[in-house]
N, C-alpha and C positions, 0 to 999 in steps of 0.2 A: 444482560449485564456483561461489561465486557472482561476478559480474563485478568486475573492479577496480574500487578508488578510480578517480574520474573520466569513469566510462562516463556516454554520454547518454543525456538521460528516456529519448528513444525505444525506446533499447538495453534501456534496462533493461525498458521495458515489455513490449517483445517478449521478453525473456527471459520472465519472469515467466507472461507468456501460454504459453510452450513447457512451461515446466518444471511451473505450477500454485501456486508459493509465493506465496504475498502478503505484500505489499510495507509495512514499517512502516520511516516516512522523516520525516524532519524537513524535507525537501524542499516547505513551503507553495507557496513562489513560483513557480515552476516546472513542478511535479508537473501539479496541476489542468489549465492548458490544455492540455499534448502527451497529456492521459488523453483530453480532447474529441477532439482531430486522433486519436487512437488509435480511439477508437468509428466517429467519422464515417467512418475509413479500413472500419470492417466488423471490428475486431480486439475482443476482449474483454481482461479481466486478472480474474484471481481474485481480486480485491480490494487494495484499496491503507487502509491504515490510518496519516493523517496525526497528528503529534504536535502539537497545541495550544503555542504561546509560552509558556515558563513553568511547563511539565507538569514536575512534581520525576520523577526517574528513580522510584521508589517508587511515583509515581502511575502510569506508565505501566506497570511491571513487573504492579501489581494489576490492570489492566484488562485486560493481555491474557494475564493468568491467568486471569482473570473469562469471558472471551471464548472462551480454550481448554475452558473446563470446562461452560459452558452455551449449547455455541453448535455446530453445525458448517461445517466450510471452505464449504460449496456456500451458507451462507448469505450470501456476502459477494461474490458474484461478481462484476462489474460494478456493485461498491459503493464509493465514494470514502468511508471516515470519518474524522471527528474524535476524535483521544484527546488527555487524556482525555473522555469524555461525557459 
């Protein structure tokens, strides 16, 4: 199950890191530095896939259809991206 409404980056990063899910978050502000404090601490995340201001839901459903189909999970390991790209 994944963590309530309201958990912190941290929370959620360390989730992420346990469980292996990557993380797609509209979370711009926030997200990026506690990912830095996460690495420096020695922690990984199986990837974090940020939504672009403005991305129509459409855009982002195709990319990470696009993402699912020609990509695999271990490619995005301790990867921050931008969707869409």
């Amino acid at each position: 199950m994944a963590p309530p409404k309201g958990t912190s980056d941290p929370d959620i990063l360390a989730w992420i890191e346990k469980t292996g899910y990557i993380l797609v978050t509209g979370n711009r502000r926030t997200i990026p530095e506690h990912v830095r404090v996460h690495y420096a601490a020695g922690h990984r995340v199986p990837g974090i896939l940020l939504l672009k201001r403005g991305a129509s839901l459409g855009e982002v459903i195709e990319q990470l259809y696009l993402l699912w189909a020609a990509s695999d999970a271990e490619e995005y390991v301790d990867r921050l991206l931008y969707l869409p790209m």
